[in-house]
C-alpha angles and dihedrals in degrees: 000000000000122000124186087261095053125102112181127182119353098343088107091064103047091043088060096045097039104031115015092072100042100038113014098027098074090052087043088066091045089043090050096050096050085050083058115049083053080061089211122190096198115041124181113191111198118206095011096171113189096341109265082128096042098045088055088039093044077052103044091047107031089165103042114094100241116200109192117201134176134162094238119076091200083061099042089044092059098038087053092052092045109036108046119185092051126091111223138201149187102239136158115232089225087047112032099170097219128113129272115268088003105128132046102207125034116190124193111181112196089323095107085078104075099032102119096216098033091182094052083049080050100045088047089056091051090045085055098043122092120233108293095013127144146236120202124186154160136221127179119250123229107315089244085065093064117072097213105038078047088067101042095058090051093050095045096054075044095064101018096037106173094009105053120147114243099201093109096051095035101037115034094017105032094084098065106118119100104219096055092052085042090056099038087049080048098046082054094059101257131113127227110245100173134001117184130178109224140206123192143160120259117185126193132185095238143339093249093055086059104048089054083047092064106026081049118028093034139058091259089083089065098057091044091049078060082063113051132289104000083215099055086049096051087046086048100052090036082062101043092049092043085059088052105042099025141236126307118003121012135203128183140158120269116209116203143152115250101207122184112178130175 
């Protein structure tokens, strides 16, 4: 059985090369720097994926210890091949397996999305942290804010009309209001600090790249194979997209919170 937080077989693959350049690496940066200028010596990063976050933050702190953790072993396979210097680790938000008070930084980059009790994930992070320790963390704004999730919606009710899959606008990008991530960090124990709404520049090498990004390296492939060829489909949204972004390189603005909590 698939769930929208599941990636099986080579999705997590494809998700890094299609998708972690052109969507997750320009937060990772902002997310590094951040990292940096804490100057932590213990990090824990929750729901690292494949490691766009983890290679910036390895860079930012060479001499922090990093632990990168994440619930699927596809995700943590590929991060550990292509991020050295870290220890990772298959670990559940909500179960982190590390001791109370034992880091000093936890950094969550667009995960907190698909935890199904965000404010048990929360109250975990606060349990691990040290006494004025610090969680950072991104969530994705409304889909219409992001240039590229933007299109893909529209090409998607374009080629699926009355039928189109929601898991774009319900899953990465339905957690997007501010009070309600203010009050679950609250309900973990921890306090917002900060919470800053982001733009920033993603670049891909195509439209294309990216439709197959997201039909074949997210959830969202498992809702379209209910639908017919998994591949048609992909052509069908890479074209569509492509009409809307245009051919060759693309560039579009990408919309997300910027959250740091103690």
């Amino acid at each position: 059985m698939t769930t929208e937080a599941t990636w099986a077989a080579s999705m997590p693959a494809v998700y890094d090369e299609r998708l972690g350049p052109a969507l997750f690496d320009p937060f990772a940066v902002e997310l590094a720097a951040r990292a940096a200028a804490l100057q932590p010596a213990h990090v824990l990063e929750v729901a690292a994926g494949t490691g766009v976050v983890t290679r910036r933050l390895r860079a930012a702190l060479p001499d922090a210890t990093v632990v990168a953790t994440d619930l699927n072993p596809g995700m943590v396979a590929v991060g550990a091949g292509r991020v050295p210097g870290v220890t990772w680790r298959v670990a559940d938000a909500a179960e982190l397996g590390v001791p109370d008070g034992s880091v000093d930084l936890v950094v969550c980059s667009f995960g907190v999305m698909f935890f199904p009790d965000r404010p048990a994930a929360f109250a975990e992070a606060a349990r691990v942290l040290a006494p004025g320790g610090t969680l950072l963390l991104t969530v994705w704004d409304a889909v219409q804010r992001s240039t590229f999730p933007a299109a893909l919606v529209t090409a998607l009710a374009q080629v699926l009309p009355g039928r189109t899959p929601q898991f774009i606008e319900r899953v990465p990008h339905g957690y997007a209001d501010p009070a309600r991530i203010t009050a679950d960090v609250a309900a973990g124990g921890l306090a917002v600090e900060e919470l800053r709404t982001v733009t920033l520049t993603g670049e891909a090498s195509s439209a294309r790249s990216l439709a197959e990004g997201f039909c074949l390296g997210t959830p969202l492939r498992f809702a379209l194979e209910l639908q017919g060829s998994l591949d048609e489909l992909t052509a069908a949204v890479a074209d569509r997209m492509t009409a809307l972004l245009g051919e060759g390189p693309v560039r579009g603005d990408l919309t997300a919170h910027v959250v740091t909590a103690r």
